[in-house]
C-alpha positions as CSV (number, residue, x, y, z in Angstrom):
1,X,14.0,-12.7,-14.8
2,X,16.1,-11.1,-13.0
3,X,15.6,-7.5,-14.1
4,X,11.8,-8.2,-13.6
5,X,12.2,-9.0,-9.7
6,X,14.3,-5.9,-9.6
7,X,12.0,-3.6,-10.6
8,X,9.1,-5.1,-8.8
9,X,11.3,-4.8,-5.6
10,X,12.2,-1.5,-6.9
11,X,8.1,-0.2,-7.4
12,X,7.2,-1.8,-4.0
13,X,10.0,0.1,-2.7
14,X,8.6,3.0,-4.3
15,X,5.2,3.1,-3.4
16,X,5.6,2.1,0.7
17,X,8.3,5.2,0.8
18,X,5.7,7.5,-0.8
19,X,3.0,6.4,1.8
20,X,5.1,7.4,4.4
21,X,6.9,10.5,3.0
22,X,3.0,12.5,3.1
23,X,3.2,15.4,4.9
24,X,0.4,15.5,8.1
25,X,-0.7,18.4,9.2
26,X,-1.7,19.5,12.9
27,X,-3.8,17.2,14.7
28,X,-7.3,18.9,15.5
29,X,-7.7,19.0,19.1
30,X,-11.7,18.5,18.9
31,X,-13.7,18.3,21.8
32,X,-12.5,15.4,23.7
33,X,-13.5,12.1,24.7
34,X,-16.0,13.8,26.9
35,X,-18.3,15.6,24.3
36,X,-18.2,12.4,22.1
37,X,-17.5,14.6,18.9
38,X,-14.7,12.9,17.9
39,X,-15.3,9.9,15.7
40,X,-14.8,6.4,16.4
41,X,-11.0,4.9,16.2
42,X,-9.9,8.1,15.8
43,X,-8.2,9.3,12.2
44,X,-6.7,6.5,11.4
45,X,-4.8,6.4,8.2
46,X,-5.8,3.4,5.8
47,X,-4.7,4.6,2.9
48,X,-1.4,3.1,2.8
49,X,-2.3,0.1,4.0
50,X,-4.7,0.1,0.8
51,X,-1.9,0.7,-1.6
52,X,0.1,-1.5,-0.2
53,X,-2.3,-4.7,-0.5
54,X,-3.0,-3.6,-4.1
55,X,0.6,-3.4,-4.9
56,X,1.2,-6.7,-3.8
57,X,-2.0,-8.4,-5.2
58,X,-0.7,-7.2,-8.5
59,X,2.7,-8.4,-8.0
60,X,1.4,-11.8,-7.0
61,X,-1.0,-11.7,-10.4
62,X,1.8,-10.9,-12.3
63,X,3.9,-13.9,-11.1
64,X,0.8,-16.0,-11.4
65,X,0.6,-15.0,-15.2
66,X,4.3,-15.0,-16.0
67,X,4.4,-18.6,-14.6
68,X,1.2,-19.8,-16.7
69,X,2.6,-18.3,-20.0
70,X,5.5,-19.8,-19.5
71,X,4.0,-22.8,-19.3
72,X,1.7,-22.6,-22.1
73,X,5.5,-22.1,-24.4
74,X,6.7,-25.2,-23.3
């Protein structure tokens, strides 16, 4: 049990480092607020935030299953 909460830790770990650690590159100027070309809420990242609910969801599934097998040996 104990090696499997490691290594969960240790992937969640893993893939919220990697969502940070991406490289940006230079912001495009654009146009301004005043020629309304830039799109709405800006370039806001929500791929992390993605990964990061998926990661989790599986982690919770996970548990969810480990715990119903378990019971079903019993």
């Amino acid at each position: 049990m104990k090696k499997l909460k490691y290594f969960l830790a240790l992937i969640i770990c893993f893939l919220t480092v990697s969502g940070f650690s991406q490289m940006l590159g230079p912001e495009d100027p654009g146009s301004g607020p005043e020629a309304g070309d830039d799109p709405i809420g800006g370039s806001a990242p929500i791929g992390s935030g993605i990964v990061i609910l998926l990661s989790l969801g599986a982690a919770y599934g996970g548990k969810k299953l480990f715990y119903l097998n378990k019971l079903k040996s019993r």
